[in-house]
PDB file with one MODEL, atoms N, CA, C and O in Angstrom:
MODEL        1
ATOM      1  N   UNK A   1      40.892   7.046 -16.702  1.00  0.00           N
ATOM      2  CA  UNK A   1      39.764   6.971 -17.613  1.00  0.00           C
ATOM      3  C   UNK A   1      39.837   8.170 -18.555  1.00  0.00           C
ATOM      4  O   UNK A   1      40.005   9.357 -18.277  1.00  0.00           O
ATOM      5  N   UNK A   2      39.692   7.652 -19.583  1.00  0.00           N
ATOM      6  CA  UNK A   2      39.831   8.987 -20.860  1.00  0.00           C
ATOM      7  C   UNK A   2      38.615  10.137 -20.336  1.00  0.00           C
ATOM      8  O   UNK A   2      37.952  10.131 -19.298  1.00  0.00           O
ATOM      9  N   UNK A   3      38.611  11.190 -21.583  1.00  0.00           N
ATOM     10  CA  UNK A   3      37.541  12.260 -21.284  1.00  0.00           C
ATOM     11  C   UNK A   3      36.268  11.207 -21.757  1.00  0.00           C
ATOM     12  O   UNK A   3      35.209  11.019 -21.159  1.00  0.00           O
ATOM     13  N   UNK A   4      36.606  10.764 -22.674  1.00  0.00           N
ATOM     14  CA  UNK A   4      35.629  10.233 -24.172  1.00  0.00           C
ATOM     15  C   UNK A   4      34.841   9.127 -23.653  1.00  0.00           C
ATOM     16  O   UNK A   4      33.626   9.004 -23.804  1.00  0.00           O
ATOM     17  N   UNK A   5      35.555   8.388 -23.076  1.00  0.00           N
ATOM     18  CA  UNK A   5      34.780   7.507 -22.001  1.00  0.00           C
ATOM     19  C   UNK A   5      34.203   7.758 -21.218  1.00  0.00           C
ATOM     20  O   UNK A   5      33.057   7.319 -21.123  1.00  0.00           O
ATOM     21  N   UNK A   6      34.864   8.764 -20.101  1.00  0.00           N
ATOM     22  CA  UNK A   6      33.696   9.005 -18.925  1.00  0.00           C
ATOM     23  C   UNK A   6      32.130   9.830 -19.877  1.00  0.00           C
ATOM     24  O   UNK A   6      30.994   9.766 -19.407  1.00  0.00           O
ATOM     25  N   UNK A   7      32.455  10.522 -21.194  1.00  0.00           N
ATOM     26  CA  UNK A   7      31.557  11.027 -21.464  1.00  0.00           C
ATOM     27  C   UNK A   7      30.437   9.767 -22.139  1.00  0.00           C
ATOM     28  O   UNK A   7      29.316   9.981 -22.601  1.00  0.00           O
ATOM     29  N   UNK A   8      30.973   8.757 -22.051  1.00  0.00           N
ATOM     30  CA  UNK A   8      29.837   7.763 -23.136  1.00  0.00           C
ATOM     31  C   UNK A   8      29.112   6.799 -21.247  1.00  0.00           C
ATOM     32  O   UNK A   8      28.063   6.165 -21.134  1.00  0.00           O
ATOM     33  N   UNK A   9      30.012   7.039 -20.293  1.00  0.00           N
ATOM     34  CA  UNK A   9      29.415   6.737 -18.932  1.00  0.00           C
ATOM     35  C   UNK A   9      27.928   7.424 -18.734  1.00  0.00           C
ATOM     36  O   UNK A   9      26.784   6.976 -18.806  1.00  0.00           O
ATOM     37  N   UNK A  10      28.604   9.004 -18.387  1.00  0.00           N
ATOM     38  CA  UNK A  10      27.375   9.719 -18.083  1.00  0.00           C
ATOM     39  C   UNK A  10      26.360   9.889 -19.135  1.00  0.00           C
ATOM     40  O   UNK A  10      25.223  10.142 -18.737  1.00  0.00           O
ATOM     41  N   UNK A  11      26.624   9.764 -20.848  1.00  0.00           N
ATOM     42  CA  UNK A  11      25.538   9.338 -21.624  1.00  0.00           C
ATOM     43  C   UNK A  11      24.640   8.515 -21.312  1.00  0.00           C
ATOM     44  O   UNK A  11      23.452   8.835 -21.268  1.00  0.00           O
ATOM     45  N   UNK A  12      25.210   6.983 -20.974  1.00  0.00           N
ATOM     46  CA  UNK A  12      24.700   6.084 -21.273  1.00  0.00           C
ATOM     47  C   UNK A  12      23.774   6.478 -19.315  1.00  0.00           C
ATOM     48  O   UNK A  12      22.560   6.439 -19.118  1.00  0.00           O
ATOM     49  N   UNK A  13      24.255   6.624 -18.839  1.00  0.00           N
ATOM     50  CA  UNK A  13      23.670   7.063 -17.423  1.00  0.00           C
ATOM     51  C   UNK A  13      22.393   7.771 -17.359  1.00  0.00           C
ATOM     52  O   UNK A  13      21.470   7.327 -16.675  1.00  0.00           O
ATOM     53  N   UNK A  14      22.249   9.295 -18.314  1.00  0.00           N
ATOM     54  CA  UNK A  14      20.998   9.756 -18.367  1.00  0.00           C
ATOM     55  C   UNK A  14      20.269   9.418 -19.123  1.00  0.00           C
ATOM     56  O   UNK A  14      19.148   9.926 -19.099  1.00  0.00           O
ATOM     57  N   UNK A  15      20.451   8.854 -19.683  1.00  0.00           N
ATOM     58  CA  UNK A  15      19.261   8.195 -20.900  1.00  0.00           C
ATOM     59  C   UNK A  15      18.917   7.072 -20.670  1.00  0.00           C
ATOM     60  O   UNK A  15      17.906   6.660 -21.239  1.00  0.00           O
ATOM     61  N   UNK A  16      19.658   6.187 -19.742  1.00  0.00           N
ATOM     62  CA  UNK A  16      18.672   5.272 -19.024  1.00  0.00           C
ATOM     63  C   UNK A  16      18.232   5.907 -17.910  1.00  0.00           C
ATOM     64  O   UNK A  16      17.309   5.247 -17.431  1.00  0.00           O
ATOM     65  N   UNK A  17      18.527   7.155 -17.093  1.00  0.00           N
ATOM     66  CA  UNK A  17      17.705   6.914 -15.742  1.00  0.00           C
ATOM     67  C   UNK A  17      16.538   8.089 -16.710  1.00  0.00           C
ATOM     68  O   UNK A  17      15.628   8.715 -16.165  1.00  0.00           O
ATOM     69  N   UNK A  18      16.733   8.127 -17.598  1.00  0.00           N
ATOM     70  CA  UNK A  18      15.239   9.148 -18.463  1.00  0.00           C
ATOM     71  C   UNK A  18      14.273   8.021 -18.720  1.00  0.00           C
ATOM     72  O   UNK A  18      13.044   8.074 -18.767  1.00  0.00           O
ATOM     73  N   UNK A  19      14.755   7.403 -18.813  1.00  0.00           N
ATOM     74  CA  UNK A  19      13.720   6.492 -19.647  1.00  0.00           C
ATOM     75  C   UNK A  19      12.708   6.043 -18.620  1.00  0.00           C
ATOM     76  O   UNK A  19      11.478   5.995 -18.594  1.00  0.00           O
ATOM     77  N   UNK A  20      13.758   5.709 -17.720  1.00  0.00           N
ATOM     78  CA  UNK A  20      13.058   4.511 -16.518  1.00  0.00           C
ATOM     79  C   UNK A  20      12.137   5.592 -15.494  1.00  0.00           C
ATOM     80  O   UNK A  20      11.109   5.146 -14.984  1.00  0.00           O
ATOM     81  N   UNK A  21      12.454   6.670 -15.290  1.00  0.00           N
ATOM     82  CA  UNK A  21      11.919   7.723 -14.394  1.00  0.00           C
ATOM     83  C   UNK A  21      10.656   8.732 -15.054  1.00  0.00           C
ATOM     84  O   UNK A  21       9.727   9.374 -14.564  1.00  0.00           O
ATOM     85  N   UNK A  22      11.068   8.537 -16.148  1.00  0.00           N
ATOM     86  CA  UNK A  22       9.317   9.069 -16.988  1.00  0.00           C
ATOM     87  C   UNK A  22       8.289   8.785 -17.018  1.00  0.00           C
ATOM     88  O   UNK A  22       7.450   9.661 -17.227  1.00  0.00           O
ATOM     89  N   UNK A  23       7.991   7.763 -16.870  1.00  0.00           N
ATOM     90  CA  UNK A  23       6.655   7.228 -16.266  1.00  0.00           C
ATOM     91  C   UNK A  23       5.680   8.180 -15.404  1.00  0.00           C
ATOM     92  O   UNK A  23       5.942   8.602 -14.278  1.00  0.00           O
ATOM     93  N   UNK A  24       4.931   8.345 -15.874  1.00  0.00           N
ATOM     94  CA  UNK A  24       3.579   8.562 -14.649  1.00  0.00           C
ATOM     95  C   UNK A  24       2.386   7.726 -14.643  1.00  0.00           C
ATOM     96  O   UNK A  24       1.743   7.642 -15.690  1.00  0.00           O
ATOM     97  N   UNK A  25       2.031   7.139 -13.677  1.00  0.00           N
ATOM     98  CA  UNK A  25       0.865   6.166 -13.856  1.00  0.00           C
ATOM     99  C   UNK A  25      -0.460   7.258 -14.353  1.00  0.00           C
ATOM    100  O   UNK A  25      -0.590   8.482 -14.385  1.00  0.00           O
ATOM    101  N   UNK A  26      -1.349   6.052 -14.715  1.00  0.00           N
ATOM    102  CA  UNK A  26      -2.592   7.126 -14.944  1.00  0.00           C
ATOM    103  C   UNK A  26      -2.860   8.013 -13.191  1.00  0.00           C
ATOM    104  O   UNK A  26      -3.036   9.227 -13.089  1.00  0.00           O
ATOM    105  N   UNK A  27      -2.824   6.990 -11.952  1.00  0.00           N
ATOM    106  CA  UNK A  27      -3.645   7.772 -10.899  1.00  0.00           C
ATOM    107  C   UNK A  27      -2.483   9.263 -10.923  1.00  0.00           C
ATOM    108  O   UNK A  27      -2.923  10.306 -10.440  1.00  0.00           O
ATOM    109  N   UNK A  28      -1.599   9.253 -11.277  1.00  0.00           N
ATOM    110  CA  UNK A  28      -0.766  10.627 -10.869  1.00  0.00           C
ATOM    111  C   UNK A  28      -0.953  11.425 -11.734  1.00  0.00           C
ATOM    112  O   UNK A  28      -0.882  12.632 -11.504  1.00  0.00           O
ATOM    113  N   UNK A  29      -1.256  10.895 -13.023  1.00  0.00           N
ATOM    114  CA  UNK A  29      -1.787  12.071 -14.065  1.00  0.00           C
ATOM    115  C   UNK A  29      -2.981  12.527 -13.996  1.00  0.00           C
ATOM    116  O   UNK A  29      -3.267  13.711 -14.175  1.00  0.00           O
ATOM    117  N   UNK A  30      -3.793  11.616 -13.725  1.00  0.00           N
ATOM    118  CA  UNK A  30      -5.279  12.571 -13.675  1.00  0.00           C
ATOM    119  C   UNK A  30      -5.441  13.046 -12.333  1.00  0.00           C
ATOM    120  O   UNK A  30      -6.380  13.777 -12.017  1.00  0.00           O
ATOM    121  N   UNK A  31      -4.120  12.467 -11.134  1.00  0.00           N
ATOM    122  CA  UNK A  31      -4.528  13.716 -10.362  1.00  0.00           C
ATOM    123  C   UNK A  31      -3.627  15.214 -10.532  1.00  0.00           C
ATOM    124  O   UNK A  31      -3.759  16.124  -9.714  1.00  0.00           O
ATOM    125  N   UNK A  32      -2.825  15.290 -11.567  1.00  0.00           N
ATOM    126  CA  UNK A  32      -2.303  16.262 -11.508  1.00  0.00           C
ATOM    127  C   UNK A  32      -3.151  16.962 -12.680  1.00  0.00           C
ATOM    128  O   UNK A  32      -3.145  18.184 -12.529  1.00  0.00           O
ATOM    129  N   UNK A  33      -3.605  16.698 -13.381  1.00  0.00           N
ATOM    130  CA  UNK A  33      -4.975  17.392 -14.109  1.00  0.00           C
ATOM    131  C   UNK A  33      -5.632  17.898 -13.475  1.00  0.00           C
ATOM    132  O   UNK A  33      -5.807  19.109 -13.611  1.00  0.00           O
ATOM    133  N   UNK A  34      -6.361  17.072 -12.381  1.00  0.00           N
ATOM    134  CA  UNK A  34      -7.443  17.741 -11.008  1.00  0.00           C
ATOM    135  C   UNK A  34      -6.822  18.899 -10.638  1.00  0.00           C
ATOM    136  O   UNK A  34      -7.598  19.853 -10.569  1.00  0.00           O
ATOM    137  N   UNK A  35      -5.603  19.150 -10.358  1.00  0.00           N
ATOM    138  CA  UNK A  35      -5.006  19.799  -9.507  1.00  0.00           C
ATOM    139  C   UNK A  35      -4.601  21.100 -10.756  1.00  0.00           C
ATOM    140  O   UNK A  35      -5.068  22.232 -10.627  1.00  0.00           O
ATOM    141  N   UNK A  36      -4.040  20.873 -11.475  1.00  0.00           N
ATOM    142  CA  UNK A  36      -4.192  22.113 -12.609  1.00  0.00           C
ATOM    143  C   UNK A  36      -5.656  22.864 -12.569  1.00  0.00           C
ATOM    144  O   UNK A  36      -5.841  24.072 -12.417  1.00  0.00           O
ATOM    145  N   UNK A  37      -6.651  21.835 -12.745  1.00  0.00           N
ATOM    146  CA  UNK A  37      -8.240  22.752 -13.398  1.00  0.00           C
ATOM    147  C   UNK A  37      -7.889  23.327 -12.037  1.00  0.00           C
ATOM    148  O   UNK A  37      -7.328  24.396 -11.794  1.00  0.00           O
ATOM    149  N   UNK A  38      -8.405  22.252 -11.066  1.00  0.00           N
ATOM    150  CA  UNK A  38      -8.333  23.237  -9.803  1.00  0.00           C
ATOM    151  C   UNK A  38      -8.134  24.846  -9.394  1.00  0.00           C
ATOM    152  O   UNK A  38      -8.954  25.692  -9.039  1.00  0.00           O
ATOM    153  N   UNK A  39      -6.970  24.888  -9.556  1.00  0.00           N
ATOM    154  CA  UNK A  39      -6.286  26.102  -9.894  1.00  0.00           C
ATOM    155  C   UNK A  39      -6.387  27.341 -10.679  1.00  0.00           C
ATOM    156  O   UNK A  39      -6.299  28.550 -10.463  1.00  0.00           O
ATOM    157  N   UNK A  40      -6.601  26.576 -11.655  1.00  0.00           N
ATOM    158  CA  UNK A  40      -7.306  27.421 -12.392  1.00  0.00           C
ATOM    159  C   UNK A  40      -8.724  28.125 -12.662  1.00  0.00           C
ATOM    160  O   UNK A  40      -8.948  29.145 -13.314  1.00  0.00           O
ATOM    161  N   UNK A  41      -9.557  27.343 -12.019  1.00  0.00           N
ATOM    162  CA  UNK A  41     -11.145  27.523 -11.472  1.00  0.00           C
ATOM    163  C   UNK A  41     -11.093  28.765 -10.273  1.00  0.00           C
ATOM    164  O   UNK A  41     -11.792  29.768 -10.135  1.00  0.00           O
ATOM    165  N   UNK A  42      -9.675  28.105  -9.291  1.00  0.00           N
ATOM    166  CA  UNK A  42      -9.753  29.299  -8.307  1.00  0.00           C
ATOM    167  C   UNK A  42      -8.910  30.683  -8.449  1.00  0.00           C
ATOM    168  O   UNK A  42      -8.979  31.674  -7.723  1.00  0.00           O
ATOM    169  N   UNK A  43      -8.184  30.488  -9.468  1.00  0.00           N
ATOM    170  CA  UNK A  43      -7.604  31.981 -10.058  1.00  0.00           C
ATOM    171  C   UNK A  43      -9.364  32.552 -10.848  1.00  0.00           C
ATOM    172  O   UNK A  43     -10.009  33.518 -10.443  1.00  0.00           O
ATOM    173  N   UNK A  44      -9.589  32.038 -11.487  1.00  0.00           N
ATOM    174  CA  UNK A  44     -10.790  32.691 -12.210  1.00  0.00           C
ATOM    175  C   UNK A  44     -11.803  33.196 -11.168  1.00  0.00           C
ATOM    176  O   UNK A  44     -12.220  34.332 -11.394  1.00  0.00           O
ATOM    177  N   UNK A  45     -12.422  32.402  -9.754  1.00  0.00           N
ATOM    178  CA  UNK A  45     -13.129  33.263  -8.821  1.00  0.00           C
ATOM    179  C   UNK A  45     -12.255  33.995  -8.353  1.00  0.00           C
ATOM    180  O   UNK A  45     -12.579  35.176  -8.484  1.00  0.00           O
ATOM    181  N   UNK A  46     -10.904  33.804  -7.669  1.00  0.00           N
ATOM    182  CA  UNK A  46     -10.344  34.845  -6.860  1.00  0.00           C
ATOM    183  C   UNK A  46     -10.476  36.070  -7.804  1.00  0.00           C
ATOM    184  O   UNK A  46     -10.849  36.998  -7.086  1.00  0.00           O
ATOM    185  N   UNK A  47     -10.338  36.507  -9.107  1.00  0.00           N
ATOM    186  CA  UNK A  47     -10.917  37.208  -9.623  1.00  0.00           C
ATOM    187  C   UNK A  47     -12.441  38.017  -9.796  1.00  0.00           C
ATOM    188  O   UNK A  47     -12.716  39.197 -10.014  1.00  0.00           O
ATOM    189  N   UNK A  48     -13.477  36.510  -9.544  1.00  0.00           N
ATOM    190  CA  UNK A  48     -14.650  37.286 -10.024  1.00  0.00           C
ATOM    191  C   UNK A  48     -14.873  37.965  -8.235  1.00  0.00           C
ATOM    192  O   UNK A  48     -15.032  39.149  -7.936  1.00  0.00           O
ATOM    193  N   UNK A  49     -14.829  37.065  -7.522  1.00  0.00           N
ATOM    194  CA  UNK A  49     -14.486  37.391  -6.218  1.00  0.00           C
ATOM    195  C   UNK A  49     -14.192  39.359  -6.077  1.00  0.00           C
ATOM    196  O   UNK A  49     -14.960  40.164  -5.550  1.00  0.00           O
ATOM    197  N   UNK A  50     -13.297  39.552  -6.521  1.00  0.00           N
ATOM    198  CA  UNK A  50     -12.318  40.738  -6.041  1.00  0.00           C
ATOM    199  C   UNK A  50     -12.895  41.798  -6.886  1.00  0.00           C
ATOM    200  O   UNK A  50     -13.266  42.849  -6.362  1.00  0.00           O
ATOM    201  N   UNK A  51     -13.052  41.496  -8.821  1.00  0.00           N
ATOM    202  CA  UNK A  51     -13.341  42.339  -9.309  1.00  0.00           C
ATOM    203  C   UNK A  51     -15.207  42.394  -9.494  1.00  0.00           C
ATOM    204  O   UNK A  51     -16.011  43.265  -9.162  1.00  0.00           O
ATOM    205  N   UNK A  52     -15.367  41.257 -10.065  1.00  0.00           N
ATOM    206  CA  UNK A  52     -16.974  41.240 -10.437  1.00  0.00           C
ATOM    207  C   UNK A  52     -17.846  41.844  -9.840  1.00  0.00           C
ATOM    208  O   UNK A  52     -18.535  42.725 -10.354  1.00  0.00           O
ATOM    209  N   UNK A  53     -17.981  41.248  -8.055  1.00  0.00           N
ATOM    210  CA  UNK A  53     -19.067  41.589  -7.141  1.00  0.00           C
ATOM    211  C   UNK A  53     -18.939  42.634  -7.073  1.00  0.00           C
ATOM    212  O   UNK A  53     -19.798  43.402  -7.507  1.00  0.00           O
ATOM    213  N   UNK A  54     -17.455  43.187  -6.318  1.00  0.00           N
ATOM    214  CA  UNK A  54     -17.856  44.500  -6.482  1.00  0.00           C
ATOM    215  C   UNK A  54     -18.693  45.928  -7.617  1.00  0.00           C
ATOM    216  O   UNK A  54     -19.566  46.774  -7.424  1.00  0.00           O
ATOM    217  N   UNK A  55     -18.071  45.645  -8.443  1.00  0.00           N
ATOM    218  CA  UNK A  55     -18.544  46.264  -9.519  1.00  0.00           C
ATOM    219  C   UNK A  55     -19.880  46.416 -10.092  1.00  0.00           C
ATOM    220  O   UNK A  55     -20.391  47.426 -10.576  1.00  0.00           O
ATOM    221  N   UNK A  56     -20.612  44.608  -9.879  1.00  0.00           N
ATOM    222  CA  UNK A  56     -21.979  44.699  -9.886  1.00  0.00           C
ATOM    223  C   UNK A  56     -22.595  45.182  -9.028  1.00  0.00           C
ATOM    224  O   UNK A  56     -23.601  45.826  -9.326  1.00  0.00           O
ATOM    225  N   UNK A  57     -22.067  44.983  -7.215  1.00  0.00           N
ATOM    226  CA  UNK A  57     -22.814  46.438  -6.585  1.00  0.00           C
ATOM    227  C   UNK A  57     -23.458  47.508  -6.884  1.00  0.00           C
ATOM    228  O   UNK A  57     -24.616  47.902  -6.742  1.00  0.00           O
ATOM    229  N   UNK A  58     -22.116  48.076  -7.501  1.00  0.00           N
ATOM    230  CA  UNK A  58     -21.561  49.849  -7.701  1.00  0.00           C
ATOM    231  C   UNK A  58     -22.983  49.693  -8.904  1.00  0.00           C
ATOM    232  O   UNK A  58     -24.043  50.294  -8.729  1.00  0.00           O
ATOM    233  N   UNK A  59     -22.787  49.019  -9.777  1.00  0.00           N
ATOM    234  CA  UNK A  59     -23.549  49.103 -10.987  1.00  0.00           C
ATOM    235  C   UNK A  59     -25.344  48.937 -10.019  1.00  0.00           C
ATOM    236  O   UNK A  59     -26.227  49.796 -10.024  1.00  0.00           O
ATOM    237  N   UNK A  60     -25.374  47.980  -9.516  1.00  0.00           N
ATOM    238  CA  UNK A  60     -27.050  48.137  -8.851  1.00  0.00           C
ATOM    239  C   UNK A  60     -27.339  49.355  -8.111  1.00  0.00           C
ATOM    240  O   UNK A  60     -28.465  49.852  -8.126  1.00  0.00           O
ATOM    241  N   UNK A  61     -26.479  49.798  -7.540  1.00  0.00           N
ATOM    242  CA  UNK A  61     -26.081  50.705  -6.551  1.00  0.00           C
ATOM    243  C   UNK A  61     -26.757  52.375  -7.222  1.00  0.00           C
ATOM    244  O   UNK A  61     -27.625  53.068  -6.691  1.00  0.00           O
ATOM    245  N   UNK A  62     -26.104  52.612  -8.349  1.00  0.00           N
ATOM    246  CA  UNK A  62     -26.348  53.632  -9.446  1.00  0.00           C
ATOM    247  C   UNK A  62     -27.440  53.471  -9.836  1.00  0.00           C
ATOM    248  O   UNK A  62     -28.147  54.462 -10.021  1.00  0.00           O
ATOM    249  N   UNK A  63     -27.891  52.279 -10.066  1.00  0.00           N
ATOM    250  CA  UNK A  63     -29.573  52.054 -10.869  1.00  0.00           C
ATOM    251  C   UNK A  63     -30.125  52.326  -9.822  1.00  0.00           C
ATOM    252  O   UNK A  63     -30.542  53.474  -9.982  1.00  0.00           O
ATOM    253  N   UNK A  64     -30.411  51.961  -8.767  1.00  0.00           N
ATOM    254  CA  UNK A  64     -31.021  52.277  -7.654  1.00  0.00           C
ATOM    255  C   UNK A  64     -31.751  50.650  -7.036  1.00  0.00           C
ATOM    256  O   UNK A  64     -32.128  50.337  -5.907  1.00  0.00           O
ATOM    257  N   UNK A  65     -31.734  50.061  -8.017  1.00  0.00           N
ATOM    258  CA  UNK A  65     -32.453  48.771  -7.659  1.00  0.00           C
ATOM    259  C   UNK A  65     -32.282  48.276  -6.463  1.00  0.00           C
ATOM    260  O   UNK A  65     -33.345  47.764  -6.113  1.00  0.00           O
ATOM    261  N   UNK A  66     -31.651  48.194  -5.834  1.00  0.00           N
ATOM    262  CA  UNK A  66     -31.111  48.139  -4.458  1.00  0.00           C
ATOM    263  C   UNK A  66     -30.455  48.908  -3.532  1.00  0.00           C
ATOM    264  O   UNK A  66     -29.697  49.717  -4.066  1.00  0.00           O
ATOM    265  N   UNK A  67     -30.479  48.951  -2.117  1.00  0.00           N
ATOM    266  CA  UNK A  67     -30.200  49.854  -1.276  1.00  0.00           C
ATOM    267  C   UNK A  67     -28.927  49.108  -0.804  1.00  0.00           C
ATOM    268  O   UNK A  67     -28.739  47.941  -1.146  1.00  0.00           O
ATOM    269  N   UNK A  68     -27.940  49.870   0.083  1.00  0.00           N
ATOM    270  CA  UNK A  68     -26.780  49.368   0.347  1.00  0.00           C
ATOM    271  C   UNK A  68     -27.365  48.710   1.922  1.00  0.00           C
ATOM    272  O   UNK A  68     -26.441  48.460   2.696  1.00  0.00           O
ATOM    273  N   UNK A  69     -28.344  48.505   2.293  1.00  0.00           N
ATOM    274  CA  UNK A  69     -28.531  47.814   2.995  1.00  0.00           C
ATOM    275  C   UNK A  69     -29.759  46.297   2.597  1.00  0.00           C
ATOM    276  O   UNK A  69     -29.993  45.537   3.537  1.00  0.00           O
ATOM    277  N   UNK A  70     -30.270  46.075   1.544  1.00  0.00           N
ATOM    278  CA  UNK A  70     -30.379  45.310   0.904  1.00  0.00           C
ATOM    279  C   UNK A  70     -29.380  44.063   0.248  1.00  0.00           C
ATOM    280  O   UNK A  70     -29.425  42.835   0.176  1.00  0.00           O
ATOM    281  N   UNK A  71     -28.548  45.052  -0.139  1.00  0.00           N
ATOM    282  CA  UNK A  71     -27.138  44.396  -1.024  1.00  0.00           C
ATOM    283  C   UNK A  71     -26.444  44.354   0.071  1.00  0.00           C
ATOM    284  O   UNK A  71     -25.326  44.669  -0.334  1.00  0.00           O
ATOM    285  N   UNK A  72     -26.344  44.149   1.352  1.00  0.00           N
ATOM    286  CA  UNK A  72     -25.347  44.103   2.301  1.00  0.00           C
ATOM    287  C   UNK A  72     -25.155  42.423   2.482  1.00  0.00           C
ATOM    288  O   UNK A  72     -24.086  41.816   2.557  1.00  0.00           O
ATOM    289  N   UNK A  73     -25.899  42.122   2.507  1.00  0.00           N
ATOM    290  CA  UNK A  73     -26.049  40.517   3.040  1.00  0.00           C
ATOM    291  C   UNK A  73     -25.528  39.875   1.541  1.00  0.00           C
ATOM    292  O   UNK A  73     -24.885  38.833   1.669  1.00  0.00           O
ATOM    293  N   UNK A  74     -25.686  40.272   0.380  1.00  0.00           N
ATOM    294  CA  UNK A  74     -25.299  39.623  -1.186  1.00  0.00           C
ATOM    295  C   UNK A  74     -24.283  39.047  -0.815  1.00  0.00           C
ATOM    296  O   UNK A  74     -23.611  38.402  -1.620  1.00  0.00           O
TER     297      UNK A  74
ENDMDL
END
């Protein structure tokens, strides 16, 4: 088999198994949407989580508005 040929084989090979394998139904796309926000909802608390609360403590903490045994249970 020439080069030129096997190369018009494996052409003609990925561009049909592209075609036919691209597909996603709707249920797999909107669950992979779910699954993106998802993710992204819980990067944004694991954040407010880690940085926010704390900080708003420290900040009530300084005002005095609360006692560290008040804010314990928050």
């Amino acid at each position: 088999m020439s080069r030129w040929r096997r190369f018009g084989v494996v052409l003609v090979m990925v561009v049909t198994a592209l075609a036919t394998s691209g597909y996603i139904g709707p249920g797999a796309g909107a669950g992979a949407i779910a699954v993106l926000i998802v993710v992204v909802l819980g990067v944004l608390l694991l954040f407010a989580g880690v940085f926010w609360y704390p900080i708003k403590r420290m900040v009530r903490s300084r005002r005095g508005n609360a006692s560290a045994e008040d804010d314990a249970g928050r």
